[in-house]
LOVO-231829 format. One record per residue (C-alpha): residue in three letters; x, y, z. Coordinates in pm, whole numbers, plus 50000, padded with zeros to 5 digits. Example, Ala and Ser with C-alpha at 12.3 -4.5 7.8 and 13.67 -1.06 7.14 Angstrom:
2
ALA512304955050780 SER513674989450714 
This chain:
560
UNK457794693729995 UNK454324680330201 UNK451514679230062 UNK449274659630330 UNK451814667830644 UNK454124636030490 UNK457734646230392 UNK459244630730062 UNK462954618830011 UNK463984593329834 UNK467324571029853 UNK469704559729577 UNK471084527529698 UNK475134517629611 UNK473534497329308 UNK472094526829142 UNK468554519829247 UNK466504547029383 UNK463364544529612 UNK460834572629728 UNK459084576830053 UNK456184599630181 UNK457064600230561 UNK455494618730907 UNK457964646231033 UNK459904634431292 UNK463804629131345 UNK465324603231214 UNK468254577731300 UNK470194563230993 UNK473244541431000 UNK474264501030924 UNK472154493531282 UNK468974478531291 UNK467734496431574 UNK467644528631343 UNK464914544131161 UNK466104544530867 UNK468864511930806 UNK471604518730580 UNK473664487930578 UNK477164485530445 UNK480994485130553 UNK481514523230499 UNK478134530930732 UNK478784535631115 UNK476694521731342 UNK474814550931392 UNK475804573131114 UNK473704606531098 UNK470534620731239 UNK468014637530967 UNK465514661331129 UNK462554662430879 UNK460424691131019 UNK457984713930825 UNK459504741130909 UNK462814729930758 UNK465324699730780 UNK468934697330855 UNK471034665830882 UNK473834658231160 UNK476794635331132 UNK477424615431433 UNK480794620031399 UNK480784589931189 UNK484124576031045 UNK483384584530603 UNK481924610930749 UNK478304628430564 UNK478344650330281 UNK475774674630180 UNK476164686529763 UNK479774672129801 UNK480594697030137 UNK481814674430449 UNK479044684530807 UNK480334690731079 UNK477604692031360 UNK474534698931181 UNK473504719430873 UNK470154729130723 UNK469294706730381 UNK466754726330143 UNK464894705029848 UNK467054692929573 UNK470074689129792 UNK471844655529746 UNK473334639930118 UNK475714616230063 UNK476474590030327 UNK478794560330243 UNK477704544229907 UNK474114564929961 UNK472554588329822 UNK469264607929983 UNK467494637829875 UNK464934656729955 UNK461624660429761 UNK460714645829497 UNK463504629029250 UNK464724648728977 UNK465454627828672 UNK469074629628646 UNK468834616429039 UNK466184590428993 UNK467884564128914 UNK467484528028773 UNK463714522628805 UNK463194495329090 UNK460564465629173 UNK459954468329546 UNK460964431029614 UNK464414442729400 UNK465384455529696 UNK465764436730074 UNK463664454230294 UNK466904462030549 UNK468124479130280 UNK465964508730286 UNK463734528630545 UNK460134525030623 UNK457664547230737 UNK457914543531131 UNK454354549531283 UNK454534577931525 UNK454454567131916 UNK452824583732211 UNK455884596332302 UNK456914611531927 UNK454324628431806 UNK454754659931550 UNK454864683231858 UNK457204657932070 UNK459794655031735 UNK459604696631698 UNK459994700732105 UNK462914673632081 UNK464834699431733 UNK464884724431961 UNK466684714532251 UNK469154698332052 UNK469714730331885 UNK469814749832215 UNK472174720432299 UNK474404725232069 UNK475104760632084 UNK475724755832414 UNK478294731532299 UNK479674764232103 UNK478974788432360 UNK480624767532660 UNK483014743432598 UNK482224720232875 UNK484934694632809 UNK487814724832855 UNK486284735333128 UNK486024702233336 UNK489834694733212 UNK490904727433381 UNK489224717033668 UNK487054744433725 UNK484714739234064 UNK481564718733961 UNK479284741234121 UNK480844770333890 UNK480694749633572 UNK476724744133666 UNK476524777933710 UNK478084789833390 UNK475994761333216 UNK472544773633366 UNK473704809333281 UNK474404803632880 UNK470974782732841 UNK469244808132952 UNK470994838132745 UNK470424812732411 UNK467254807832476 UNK466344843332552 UNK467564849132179 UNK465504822832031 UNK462324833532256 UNK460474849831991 UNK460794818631769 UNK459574793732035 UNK456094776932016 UNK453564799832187 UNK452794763232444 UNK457064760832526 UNK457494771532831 UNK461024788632859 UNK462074774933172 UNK460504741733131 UNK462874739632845 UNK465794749533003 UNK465744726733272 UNK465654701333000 UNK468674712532829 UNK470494716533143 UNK469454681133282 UNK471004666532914 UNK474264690032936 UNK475174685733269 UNK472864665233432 UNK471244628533357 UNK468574641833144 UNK464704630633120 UNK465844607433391 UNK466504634733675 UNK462774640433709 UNK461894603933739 UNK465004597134017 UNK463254630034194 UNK459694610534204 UNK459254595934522 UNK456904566934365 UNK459044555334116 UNK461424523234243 UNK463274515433940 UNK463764530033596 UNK464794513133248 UNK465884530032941 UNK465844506832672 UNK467124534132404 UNK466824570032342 UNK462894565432270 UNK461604543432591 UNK461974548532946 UNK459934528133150 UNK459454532633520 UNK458174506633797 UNK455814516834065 UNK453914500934338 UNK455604471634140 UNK454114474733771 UNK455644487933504 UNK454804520233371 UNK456094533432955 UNK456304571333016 UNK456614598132771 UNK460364605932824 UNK462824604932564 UNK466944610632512 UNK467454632832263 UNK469394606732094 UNK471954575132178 UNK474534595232204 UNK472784611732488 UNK472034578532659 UNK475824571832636 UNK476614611932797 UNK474554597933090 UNK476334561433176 UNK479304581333152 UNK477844608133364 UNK477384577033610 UNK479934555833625 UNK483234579933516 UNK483084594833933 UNK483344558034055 UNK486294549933818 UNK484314525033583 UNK484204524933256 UNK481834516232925 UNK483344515232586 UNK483034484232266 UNK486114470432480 UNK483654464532815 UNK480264469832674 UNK478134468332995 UNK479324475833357 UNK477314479033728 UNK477784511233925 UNK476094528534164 UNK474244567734192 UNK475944591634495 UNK472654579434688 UNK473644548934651 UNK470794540334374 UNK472254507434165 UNK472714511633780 UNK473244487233532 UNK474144496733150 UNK475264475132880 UNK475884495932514 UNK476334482532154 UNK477244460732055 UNK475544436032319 UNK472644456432314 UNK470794457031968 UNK468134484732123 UNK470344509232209 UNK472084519532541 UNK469874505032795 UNK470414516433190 UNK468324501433450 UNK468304520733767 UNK467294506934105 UNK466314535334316 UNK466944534634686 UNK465064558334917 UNK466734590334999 UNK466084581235402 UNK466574541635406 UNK463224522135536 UNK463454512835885 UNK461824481636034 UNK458544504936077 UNK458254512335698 UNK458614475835639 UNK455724464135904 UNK453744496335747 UNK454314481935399 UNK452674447535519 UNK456234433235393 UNK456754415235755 UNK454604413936037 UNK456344426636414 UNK456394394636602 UNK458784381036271 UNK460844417036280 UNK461084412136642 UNK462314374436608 UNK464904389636336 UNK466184415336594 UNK466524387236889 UNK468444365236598 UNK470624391736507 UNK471514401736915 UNK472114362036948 UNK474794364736658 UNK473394342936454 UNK474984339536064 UNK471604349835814 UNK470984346835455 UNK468364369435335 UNK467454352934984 UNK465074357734682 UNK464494367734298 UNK465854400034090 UNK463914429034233 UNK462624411834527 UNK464074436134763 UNK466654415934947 UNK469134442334979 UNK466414467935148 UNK465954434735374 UNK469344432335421 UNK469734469535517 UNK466654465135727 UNK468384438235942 UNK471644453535967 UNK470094480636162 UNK469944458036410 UNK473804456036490 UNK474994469036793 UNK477124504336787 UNK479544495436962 UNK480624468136714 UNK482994471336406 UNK480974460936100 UNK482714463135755 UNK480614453535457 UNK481784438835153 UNK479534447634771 UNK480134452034420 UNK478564487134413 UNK477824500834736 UNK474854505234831 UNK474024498335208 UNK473814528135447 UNK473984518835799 UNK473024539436082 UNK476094526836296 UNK478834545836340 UNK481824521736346 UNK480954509135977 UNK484004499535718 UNK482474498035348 UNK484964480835120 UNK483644478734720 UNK485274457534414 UNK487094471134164 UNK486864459033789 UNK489934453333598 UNK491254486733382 UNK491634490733024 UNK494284461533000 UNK492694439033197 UNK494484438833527 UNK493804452933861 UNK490344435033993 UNK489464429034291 UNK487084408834350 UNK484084404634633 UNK486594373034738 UNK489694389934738 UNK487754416234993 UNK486524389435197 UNK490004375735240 UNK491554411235329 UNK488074417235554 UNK489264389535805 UNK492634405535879 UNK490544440635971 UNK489324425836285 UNK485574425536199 UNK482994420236451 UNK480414415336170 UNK480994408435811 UNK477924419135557 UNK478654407635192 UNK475974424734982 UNK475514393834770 UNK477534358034713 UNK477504350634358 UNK480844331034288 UNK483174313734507 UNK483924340334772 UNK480914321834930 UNK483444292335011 UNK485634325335228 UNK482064335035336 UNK480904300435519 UNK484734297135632 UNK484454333435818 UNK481054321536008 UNK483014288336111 UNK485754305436243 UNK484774331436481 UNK482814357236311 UNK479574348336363 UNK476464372636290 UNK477034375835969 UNK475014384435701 UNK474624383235314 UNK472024379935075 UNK471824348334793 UNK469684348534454 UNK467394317534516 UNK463734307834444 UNK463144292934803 UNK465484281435126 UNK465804250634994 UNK467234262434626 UNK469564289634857 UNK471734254935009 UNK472144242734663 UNK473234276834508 UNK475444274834815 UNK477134240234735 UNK477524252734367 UNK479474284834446 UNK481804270134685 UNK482374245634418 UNK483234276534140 UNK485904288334408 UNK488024258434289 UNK488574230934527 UNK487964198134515 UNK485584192934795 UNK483334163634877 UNK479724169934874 UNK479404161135213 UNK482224183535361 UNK480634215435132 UNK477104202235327 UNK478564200335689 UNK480564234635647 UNK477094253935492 UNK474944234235769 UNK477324248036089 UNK477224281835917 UNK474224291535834 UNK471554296736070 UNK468414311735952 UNK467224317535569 UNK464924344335535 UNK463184343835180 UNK461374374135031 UNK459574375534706 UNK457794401834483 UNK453824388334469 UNK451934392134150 UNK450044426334259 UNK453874443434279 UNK453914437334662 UNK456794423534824 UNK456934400735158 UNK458664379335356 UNK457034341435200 UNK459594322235439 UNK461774322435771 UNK463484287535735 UNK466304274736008 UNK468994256235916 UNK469124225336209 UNK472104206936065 UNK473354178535869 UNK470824149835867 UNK472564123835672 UNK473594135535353 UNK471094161535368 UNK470944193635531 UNK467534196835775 UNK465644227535760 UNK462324239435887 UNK460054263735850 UNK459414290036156 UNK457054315135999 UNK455284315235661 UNK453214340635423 UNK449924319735299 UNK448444334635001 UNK444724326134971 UNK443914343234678 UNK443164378034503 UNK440744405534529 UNK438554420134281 UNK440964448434187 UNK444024420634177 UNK445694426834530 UNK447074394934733 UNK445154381334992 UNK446944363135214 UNK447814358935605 UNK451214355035845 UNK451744329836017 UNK453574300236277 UNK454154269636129 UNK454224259436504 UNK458454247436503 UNK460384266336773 UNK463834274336672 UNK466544249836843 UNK468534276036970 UNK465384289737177 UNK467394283837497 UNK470354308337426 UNK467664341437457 UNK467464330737824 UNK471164329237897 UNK471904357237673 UNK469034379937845 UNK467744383337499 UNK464004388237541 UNK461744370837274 UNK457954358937320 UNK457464319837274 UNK453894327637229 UNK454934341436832 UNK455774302636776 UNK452274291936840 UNK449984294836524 UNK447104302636728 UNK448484333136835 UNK448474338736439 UNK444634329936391 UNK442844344136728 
């Protein structure tokens, strides 16, 4: 079957054509997809069809519970079976066997540009992360999987409602009974409980991904497939060597995640947002959007939030500017925190809100939840997407609307994206001041026109000029964060809002992050400071008995 550690198989295609390959062992994907390893297209092919596991030590083939189903010497498999040499699998209109050809199987001779090159597999080059050893280490936990699939019928169990922490139990218990049976046949460099923990993390857990949401320097994770996870820390992206066992793993996990929170993922609603239990935010969008696979981005919050310190410590604000947010927030003034994807403007926002008197009521209004305040009087409302028919939303508008009529002292939207911003600004005007949300902007300026374009999508015809007068009366201070090109993240930009000036809305700059260049090993280099403009509300902090510095408004201060 290998005569130089390469596999052969060849594939009769639905015209009679056959064509013979000499591949690496490994495990691999067929089906009509492109994103499998071996492409199979045509109408009686599933998406992803089968798995063959070409191993020297033996190959089987598993059907994916595709709808023709896969057939090995005319026998239907169910789960997955062991193929010897000789043995014709038939999927759809397909034909593969492995070894060489017989002559009765060979065929219609072929020219290779006879036949489109989607039509058959290539040779995939082997990655870092699937090498011989990875591909062997990868057969046997899905074998281990699967007879704990016989062993335990996890689906029963959870339908009968059996205690979670039980279920665990039982599930920890079986893996390590199977693989005490299978010990002797285990690679002498397997370590036993270094494989369970795998298999238990894929049955019951979120798989190769409950390591990385363990690691304390890793800030966000994307699986892009069952073959690449990549990880960000200190802001750069990192390709590690984990790896799903297949799709259909990646899919166990999303619904892992977002089933407790009563979302759902199917062809119907292919991607959805959700949220971890510590509060970590997950995105996942499936096939058929996604032509790589499942792909689940996961933004990891810190298991103990970061406090003002952790920010100052980070170099992501300096004190006088955390102490100038503090006086703000005491004076009830309505801020924006603003800035790109990943800039951190919900850790901002979090930040900030610790501010907030306790012995206010706060509610907070977000998609997915993820703030954690420290106060105690907190009420955390969260959106709902529409069911399985399409009805029952509720949307981060509808919450807004239902938020006024809780008697809020403070309203904190995690993020305005559509027209509940027009509700937002209306709140501030009206008595609820000290509000806070965050906006998706590339400066201050950029957050009043994102402003005047989602009060617009809320659906009334408003002038320009009465959109401009309600955002200038409601918004006080803009505070701008961005992610630098060395992965650090700071505060570029406290703006104030001073009012309509005509038909434009004033604004002017109170502190400022000037970058002056990079190191040697590619860090920022940069400075704080005043751009020497003293807020116009400076006088309240007096009345108030709010006590802020004036000095931190002279630039200096910044440069002595």
């Amino acid at each position: 079957m290998s005569a130089d550690h390469t596999i052969t198989f060849s594939v009769r295609t639905p015209d009679g054509r056959s064509r013979t390959f000499h591949v690496e062992p490994g495990v691999y994907s067929m089906g009509s997809d492109p994103d499998n390893r071996i492409v199979l297209p045509g109408d009686a092919m599933s998406w992803r069809h089968a798995v063959l596991s070409l191993l020297e030590d033996g190959c089987s083939v598993e059907d994916l519970m595709s709808e023709g189903g896969t057939f090995v010497d005319g026998d239907r498999v169910s789960g997955r079976v062991p193929v010897v040499e000789g043995q014709v699998i038939k999927l759809g209109e397909y034909q593969l066997i492995i070894g060489e050809p017989s002559e009765q199987n060979a065929g219609r001779p072929e020219k290779e540009e006879d036949i489109p090159r989607a039509d058959v597999p290539a040779p995939i080059p082997e990655s870092a992360g699937d090498s011989q050893d990875e591909a062997k280490r990868r057969e046997i936990k899905r074998q281990i999987h699967q007879a704990l699939l016989d062993r335990l019928d996890i689906k029963r169990l959870t339908a009968s409602h059996i205690n979670e922490s039980d279920l665990r139990a039982k599930a920890q218990s079986t893996i390590k009974h199977i693989i005490k049976d299978v010990r002797g046949k285990l690679p002498a460099d397997m370590d036993p409980d270094s494989l369970a923990k795998e298999v238990f993390d894929e049955a019951m857990g979120l798989g190769p991904l409950e390591d990385l949401l363990e690691d304390p320097t890793v800030t966000e994770i994307m699986v892009n497939g069952a073959d690449q996870v990549y990880v960000e820390r200190e802001g750069k992206l990192h390709l590690t060597r984990k790896t799903f066992l297949n799709n259909d793993s990646v899919l166990a996990v999303i619904e892992r995640i977002v089933s407790p929170i009563g979302r759902r993922i199917d062809e119907s609603q292919p991607y959805v947002d959700a949220r971890l239990q510590d509060g970590s935010r997950v995105n996942a969008i499936i096939h058929p959007l996604s032509l790589s696979g499942p792909c689940v981005t996961i933004r990891k919050f810190s298991r103990e939030p970061f406090t003002v310190a952790d920010l100052v410590g980070f170099g992501t604000l300096p004190q006088p500017v955390a102490e100038f947010l503090r006086a703000c927030v005491l004076l009830r003034k309505n801020i924006v925190v603003s800035g790109g994807t990943g800039s951190g403007k919900t850790t901002l926002l979090n930040v900030i809100s610790s501010y907030l008197p306790h012995d206010e009521r706060i509610v907070t209004i977000e998609d997915a939840a993820e703030l954690r305040l420290g106060q105690k009087h907190v009420i955390r409302l969260e959106s709902r997407p529409p069911n399985i028919e399409g009805r029952g939303a509720i949307t981060i508008r509808d919450l807004v609307r239902n938020a006024l009529r809780m008697r809020p002292d403070r309203i904190i939207v995690g993020e305005c994206r559509g027209g509940e911003a027009l509700d937002m600004l209306q709140a501030m005007n009206t008595g609820h001041e000290g509000s806070l949300t965050t906006v998706h902007a590339n400066s201050p300026r950029d957050v009043i026109s994102r402003l005047e374009t989602m009060v617009l999508m809320a659906g009334m015809d408003l002038p320009v000029k009465a959109i401009r007068e309600q955002i200038s009366s409601a918004i006080h201070l803009i505070v701008h964060i961005a992610r630098f090109s060395d992965g650090s993240r700071k505060i570029s930009r406290v703006t104030e809002v001073v009012g309509l000036q005509g038909e434009q809305i004033g604004m002017q700059d109170l502190f400022v992050f000037k970058q002056t260049g990079l190191s040697a090993e590619g860090g920022l280099e940069g400075a704080f400071a005043a751009t020497g403009s003293v807020p116009t509300f400076s006088e309240e902090w007096k009345t108030r008995g709010v006590k802020v510095e004036q000095k931190i408004f002279d630039p200096e201060t910044w440069t002595s």
